[in-house]
C-alpha positions as CSV (number, residue, x, y, z in Angstrom):
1,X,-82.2,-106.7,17.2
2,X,-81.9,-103.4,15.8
3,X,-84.4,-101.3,14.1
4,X,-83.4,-101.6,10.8
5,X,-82.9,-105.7,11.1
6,X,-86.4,-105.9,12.5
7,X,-87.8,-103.5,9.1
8,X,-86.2,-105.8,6.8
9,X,-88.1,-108.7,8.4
10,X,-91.0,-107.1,8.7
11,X,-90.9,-106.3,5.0
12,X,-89.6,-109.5,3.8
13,X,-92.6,-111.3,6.0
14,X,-95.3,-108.5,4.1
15,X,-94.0,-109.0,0.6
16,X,-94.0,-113.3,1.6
17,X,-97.7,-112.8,2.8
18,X,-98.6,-110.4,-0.5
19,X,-97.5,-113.1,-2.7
20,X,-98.8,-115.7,-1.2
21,X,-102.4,-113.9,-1.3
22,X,-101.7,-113.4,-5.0
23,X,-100.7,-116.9,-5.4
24,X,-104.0,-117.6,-3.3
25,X,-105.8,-115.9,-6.1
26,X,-104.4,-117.5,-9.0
27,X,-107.5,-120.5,-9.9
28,X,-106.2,-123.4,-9.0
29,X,-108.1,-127.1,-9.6
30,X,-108.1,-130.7,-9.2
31,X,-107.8,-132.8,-12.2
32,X,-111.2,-134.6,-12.4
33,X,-109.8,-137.3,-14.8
34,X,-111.8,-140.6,-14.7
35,X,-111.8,-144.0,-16.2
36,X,-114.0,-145.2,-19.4
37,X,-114.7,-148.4,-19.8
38,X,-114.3,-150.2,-23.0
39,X,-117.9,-150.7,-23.9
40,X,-118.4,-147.2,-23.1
41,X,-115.9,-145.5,-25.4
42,X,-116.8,-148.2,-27.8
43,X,-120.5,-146.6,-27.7
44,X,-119.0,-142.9,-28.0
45,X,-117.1,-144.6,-30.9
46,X,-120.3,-146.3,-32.7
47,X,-122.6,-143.5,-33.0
48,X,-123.2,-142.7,-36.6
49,X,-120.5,-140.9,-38.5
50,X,-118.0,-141.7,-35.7
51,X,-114.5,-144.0,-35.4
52,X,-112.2,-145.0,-32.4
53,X,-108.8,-143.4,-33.0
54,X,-106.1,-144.3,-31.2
55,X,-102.5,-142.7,-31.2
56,X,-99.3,-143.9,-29.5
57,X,-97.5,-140.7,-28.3
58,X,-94.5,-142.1,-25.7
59,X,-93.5,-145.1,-24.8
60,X,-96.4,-147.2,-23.2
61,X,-98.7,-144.1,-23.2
62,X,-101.4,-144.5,-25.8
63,X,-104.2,-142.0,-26.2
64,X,-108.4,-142.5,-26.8
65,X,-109.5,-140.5,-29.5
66,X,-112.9,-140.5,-32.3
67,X,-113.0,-139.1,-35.6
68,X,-115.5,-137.9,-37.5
69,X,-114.8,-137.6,-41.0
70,X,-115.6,-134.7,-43.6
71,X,-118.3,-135.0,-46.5
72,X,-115.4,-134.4,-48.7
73,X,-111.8,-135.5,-49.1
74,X,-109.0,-132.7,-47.8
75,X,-111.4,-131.1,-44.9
76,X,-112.3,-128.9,-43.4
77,X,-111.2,-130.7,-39.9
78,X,-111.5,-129.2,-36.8
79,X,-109.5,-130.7,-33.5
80,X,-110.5,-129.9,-30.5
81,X,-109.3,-129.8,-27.5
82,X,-111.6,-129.9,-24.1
83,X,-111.5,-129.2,-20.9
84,X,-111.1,-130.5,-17.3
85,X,-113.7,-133.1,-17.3
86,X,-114.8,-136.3,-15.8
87,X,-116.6,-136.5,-19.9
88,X,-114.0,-135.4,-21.7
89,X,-114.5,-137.1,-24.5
90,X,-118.9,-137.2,-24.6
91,X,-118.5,-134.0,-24.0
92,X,-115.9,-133.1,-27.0
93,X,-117.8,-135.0,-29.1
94,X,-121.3,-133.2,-28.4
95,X,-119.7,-129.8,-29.6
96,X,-118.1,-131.4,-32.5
97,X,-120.8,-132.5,-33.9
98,X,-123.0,-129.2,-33.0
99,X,-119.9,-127.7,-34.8
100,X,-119.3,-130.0,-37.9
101,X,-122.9,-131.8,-38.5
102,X,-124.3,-129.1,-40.1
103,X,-121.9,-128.2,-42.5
104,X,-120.3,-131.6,-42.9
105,X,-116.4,-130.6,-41.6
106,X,-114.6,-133.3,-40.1
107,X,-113.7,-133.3,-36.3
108,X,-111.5,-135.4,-34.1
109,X,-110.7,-134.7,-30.2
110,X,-108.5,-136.8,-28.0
111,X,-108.2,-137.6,-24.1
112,X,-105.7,-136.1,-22.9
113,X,-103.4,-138.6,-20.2
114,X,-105.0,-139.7,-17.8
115,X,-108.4,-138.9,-18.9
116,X,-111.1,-141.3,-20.2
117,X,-108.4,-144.4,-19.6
118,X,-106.0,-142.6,-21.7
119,X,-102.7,-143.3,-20.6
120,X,-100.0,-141.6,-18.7
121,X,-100.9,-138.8,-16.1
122,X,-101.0,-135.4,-17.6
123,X,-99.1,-132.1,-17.2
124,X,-98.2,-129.1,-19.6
125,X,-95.6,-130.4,-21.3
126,X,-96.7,-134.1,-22.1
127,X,-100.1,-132.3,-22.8
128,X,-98.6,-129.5,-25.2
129,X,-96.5,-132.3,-26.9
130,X,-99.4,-134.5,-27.2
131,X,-101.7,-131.7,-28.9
132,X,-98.9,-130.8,-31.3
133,X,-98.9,-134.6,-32.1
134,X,-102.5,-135.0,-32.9
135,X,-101.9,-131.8,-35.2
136,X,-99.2,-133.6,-37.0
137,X,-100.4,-136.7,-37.1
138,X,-104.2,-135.6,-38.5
139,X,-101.5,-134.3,-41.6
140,X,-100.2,-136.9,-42.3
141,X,-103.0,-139.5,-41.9
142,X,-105.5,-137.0,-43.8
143,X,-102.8,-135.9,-46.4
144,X,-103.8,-132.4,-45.5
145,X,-102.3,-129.2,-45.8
146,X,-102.4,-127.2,-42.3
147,X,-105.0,-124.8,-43.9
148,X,-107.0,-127.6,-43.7
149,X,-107.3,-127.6,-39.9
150,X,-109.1,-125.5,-37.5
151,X,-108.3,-125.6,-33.9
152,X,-110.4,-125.4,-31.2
153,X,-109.9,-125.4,-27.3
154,X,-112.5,-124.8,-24.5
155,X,-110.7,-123.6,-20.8
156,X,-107.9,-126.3,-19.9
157,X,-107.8,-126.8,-23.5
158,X,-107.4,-123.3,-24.6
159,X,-103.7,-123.5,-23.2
160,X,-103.0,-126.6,-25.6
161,X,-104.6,-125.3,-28.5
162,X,-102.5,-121.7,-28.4
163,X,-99.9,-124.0,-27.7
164,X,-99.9,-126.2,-30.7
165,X,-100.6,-123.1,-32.7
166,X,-97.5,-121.2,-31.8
167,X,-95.5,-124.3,-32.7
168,X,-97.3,-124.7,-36.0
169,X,-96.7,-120.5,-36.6
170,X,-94.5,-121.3,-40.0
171,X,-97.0,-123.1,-41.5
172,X,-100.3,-122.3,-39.3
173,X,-103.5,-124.1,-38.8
174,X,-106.4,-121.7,-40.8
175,X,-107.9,-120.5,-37.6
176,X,-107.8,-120.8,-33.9
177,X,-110.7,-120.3,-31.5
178,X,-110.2,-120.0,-27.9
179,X,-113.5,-120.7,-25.8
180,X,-113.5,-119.2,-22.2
181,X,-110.0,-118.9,-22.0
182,X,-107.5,-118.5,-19.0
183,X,-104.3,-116.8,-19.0
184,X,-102.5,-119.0,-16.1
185,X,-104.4,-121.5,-14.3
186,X,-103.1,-124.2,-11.6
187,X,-103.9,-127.9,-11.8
188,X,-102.6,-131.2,-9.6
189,X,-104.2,-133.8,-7.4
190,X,-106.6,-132.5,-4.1
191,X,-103.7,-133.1,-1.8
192,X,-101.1,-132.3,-4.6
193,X,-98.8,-129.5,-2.9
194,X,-96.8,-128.7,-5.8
195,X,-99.1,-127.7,-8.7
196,X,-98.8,-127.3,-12.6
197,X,-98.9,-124.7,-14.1
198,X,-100.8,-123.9,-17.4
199,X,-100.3,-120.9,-19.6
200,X,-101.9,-119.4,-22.5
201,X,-100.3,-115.8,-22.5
202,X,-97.3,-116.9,-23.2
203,X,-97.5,-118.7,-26.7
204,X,-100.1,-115.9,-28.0
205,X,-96.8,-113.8,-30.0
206,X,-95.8,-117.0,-31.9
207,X,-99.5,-117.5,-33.2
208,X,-100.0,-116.4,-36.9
209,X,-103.6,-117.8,-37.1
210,X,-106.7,-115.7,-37.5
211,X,-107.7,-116.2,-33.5
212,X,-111.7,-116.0,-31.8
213,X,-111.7,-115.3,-28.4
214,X,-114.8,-116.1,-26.8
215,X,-115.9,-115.6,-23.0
216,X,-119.1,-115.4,-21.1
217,X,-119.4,-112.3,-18.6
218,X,-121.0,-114.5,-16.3
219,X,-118.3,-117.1,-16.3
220,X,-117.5,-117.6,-12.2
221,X,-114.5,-120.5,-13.0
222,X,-112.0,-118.3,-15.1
223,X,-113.1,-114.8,-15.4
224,X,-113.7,-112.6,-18.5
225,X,-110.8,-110.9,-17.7
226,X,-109.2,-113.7,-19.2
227,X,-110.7,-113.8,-22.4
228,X,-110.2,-109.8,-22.9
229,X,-106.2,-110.5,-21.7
230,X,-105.6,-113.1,-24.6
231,X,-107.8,-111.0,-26.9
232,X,-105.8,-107.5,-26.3
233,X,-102.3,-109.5,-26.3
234,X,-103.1,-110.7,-30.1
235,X,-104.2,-107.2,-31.2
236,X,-105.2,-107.0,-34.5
237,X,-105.2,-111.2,-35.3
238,X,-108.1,-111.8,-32.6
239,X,-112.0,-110.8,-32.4
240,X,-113.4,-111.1,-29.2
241,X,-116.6,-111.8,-28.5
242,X,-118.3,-111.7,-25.0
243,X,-121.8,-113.2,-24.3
244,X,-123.5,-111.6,-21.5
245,X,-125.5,-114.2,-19.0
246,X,-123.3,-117.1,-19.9
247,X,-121.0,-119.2,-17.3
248,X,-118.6,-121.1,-18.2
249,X,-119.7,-124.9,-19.2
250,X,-122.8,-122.6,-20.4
251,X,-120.0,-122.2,-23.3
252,X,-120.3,-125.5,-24.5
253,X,-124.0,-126.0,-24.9
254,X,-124.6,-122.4,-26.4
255,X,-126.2,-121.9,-30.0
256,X,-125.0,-118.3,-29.8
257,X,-121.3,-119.6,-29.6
258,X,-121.7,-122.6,-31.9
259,X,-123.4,-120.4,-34.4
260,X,-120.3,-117.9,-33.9
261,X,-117.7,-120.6,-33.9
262,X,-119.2,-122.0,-37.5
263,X,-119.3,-118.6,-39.1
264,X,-115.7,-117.5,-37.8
265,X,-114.4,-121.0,-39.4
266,X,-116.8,-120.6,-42.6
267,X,-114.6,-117.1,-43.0
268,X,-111.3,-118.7,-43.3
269,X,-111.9,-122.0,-45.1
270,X,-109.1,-122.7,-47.7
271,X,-110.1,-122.3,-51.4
272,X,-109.6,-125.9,-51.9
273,X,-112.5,-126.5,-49.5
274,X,-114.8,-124.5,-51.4
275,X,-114.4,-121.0,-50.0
């Protein structure tokens, strides 16, 4: 082989191995979606102040969800949306309430496909579909007005928050709060070759609503890089605010985040709530 055939193969085989190693460094997980049984959704369902909810969103594929409603008629609601969890749901519901108990806001989260014996297997786009569903179904069941509703997301769920918040940019939910967020993350089974692929970056220039950006500096599953990427690409729409010492599930059981979460919302309540 000549020398110039055997440079091109050794720089095709260099810039194969770079991207691989990037690829390699992209965070990549298993889903670890598990099965609840009946009696115990039914207890996640019965605790006070809480409902079952349950919305059809395809053919066959019907999703678990629990509702908490507001003090008042009209809102506030928040809906949430969690992360990669075997307790998706106890989980959701635990930050809800540290979220909307104390100021008696409405809440509602839902498993995602697969999860909690929700049906269906997930991937972005049933999951991104699904979350803009919720949204417009907690409209129309509520008879709300999207300044009403106040989304939250925590790591997986940051991507389908952002998401159903670009979607909604013409008439936009009243905030947005992203907690440990990533900017492109991998998911599929442990032996799953092919992987999906979840974004947040990409729906953060159709979002209109007021966005908080929140990230610990100690979080070792998706960086704080992340959170200040997403924070820098909304400019002027976002606050970012990093808590040093704090991993990422640390996010979820914080009082310094709930506390932040509560006053960010408080700031952009609609005047019919009481603003």
């Amino acid at each position: 082989m000549k020398p110039a055939g055997i440079a091109v193969l050794v720089l095709a085989g260099a810039l194969a191995i770079a991207g691989y190693l990037r690829w390699q460094e992209r965070p990549r997980f298993a889903y670890i979606a598990h099965p609840l049984s009946d009696a115990d959704y039914g207890a996640l369902a019965a605790r006070p102040g809480w409902h079952a909810q349950r919305l059809i969103v395809a053919a066959g594929v019907e999703l678990r969800g629990l509702r908490r409603e507001p003090l008042r008629p009209g809102g506030p609601w928040i809906l949430f949306f969690g992360g990669n969890s075997q307790r998706l749901l106890n989980e959701s519901q635990q930050m809800l309430e540290a979220l909307c108990v104390p100021r008696g806001w409405g809440g509602i989260v839902w498993a995602y496909r697969g999860y909690d014996s929700s049906g269906g297997g997930p991937d972005p786009a049933a999951l991104t579909q699904d979350g803009y569903a919720a949204y417009l179904n907690l409209l129309s069941t509520q008879k709300i007005p999207p300044s009403a509703v106040h989304l939250v997301g925590f790591s997986l769920g940051t991507s389908i928050a952002a998401a159903v918040a670009a979607r909604a940019h013409e008439a936009p939910p009243a905030s947005l709060t992203l907690l440990a967020p990533m900017t492109v993350l991998y998911m599929g089974e442990r032996a799953q070759l092919r992987l999906h692929r979840y974004e947040t970056m990409k729906w953060l220039d159709r979002i209109a609503s007021p966005t908080l950006v929140v990230h610990g500096t100690r979080d070792a599953t998706l960086n704080v890089e992340n959170g200040r990427s997403v924070a820098e690409s909304l400019g002027s729409r976002a606050q970012l605010l990093e808590l040093p010492e704090l991993g990422h599930k640390d996010i979820m059981e914080s009082g310094a985040v709930q506390d932040a979460v509560r006053s960010f919302i408080g700031q952009h309540l609609a005047t019919r709530d009481g603003s």
